[in-house]
N, C-alpha and C positions, 0 to 999 in steps of 0.2 A: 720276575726281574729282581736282580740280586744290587742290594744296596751297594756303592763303589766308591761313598765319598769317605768323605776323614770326620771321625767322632772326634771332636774337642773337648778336655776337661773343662770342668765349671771354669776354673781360674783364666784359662787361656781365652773364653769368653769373654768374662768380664774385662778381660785387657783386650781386646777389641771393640769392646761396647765404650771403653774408658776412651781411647784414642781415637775412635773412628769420629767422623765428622759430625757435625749434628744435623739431625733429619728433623726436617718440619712434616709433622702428622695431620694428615688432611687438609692441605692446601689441594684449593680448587675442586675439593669433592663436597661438603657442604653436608648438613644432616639430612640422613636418609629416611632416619626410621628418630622416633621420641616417642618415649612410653604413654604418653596422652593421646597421641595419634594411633598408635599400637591397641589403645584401650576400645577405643572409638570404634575402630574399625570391626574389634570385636563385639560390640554391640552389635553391629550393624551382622557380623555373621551369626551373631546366636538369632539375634531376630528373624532372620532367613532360616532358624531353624539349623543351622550348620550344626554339628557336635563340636565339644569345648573343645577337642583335640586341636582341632583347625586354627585355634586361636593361639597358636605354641610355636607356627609359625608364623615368619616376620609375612603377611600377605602383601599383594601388591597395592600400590596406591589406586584408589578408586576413582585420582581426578583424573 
């Protein structure tokens, strides 16, 4: 598949970032992942023995 949209230069970027409305980030999505929780969980996989690799991804919640 052949790319088919339009490269924008840096400037004509920023003058869209500059004028476009403002966007609220993460409304109604809520923390998914926090590095204490992340830490945790890899405890709980090395303990099981898992390899540290596993721990590099974000795993799923255990509740």
């Amino acid at each position: 598949m052949v790319f088919q949209g339009e490269v924008l230069p840096v400037g004509a970027l920023l003058e869209r970032a500059q004028t476009a409305a403002a966007h609220e980030l993460g409304v109604g999505v809520g923390v998914r992942h926090a590095a204490a929780d992340n830490a945790a969980r890899c405890a709980v996989l090395l303990a099981a023995s898992d390899s540290s690799e596993v721990c590099w991804r974000y795993p799923p919640d255990p509740r």
